[in-house]
C-alpha positions as CSV (number, residue, x, y, z in Angstrom):
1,X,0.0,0.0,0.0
2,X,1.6,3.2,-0.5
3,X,2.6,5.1,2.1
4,X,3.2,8.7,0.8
5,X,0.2,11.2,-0.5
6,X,1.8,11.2,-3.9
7,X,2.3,7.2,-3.6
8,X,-1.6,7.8,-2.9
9,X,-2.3,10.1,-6.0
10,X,-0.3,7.9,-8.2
11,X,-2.2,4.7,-7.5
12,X,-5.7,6.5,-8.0
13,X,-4.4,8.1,-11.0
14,X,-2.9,4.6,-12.0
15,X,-6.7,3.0,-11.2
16,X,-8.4,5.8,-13.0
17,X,-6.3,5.5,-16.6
18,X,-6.5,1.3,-15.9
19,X,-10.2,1.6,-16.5
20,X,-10.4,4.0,-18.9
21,X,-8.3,2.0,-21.1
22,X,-9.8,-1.4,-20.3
23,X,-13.2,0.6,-21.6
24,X,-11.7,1.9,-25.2
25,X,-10.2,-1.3,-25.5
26,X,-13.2,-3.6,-24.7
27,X,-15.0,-1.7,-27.4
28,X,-12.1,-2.4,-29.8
29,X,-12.2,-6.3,-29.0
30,X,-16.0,-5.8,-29.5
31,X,-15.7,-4.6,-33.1
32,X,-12.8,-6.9,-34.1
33,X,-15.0,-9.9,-32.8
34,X,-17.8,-8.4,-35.1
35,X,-15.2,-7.8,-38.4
36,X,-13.7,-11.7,-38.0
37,X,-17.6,-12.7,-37.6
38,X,-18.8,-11.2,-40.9
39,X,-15.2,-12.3,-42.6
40,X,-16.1,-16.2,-41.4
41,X,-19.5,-15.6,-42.5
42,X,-18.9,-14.0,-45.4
43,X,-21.0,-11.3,-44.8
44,X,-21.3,-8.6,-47.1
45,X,-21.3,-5.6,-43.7
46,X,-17.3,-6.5,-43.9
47,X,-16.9,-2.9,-45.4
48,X,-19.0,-1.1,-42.7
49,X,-17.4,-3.3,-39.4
50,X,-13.7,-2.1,-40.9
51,X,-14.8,1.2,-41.2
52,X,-15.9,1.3,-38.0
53,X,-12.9,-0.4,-36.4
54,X,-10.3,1.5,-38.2
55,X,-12.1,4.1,-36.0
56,X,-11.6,2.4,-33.0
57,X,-7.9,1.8,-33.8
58,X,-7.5,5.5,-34.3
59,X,-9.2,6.2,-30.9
60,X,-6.7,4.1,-29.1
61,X,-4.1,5.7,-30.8
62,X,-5.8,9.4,-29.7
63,X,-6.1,8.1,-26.1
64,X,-2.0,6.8,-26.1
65,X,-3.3,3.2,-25.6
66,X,-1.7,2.1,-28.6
67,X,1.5,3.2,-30.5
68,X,0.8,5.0,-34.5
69,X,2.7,2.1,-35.9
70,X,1.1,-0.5,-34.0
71,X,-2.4,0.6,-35.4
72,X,-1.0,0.9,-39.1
73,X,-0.2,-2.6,-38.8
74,X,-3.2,-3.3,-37.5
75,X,-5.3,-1.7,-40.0
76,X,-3.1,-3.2,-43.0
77,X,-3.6,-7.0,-41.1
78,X,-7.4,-6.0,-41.6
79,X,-7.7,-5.0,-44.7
80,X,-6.0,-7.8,-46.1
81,X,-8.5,-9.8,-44.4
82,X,-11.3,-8.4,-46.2
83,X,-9.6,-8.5,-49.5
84,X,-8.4,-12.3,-49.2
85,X,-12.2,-12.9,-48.7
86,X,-13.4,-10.8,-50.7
87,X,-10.8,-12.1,-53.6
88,X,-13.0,-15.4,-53.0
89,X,-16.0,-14.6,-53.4
């Protein structure tokens, strides 16, 4: 347990940006669930998920949860995705 005030401050800062980030980032686990859903169904809302989790990505980048280059590759991993199933079809 800490033992200063600004031990104190740090751990309920520390608790506060925990669960902030646990929130953004359930919400991009939610959408990415949703995107590899319509990929394995081959559903044609594949367009309209990645849209709307390239907008996650770029949130977590906003909020410093992930790095700029870490959501590049992320975005370019998904978009491949859709175009190898896409390519199928």
């Amino acid at each position: 347990m800490p033992i200063t005030s600004s031990a104190k401050k740090a751990m309920k800062q520390s608790e506060t940006k925990r669960s902030r980030n646990r929130r953004y980032t359930a919400l991009y686990k939610e959408t990415l669930k949703a995107f590899e859903q319509a990929i394995k169904t081959g559903s044609t809302e594949g367009m309209t998920i990645l849209s709307k989790l390239y907008s996650r990505v770029d949130t977590l980048v906003k909020k410093n949860i992930l790095h700029r280059n870490n959501a590049s590759r992320k975005k370019s991993r998904f978009s491949k995705m859709l175009k190898s199933v896409s390519s199928k079809a």
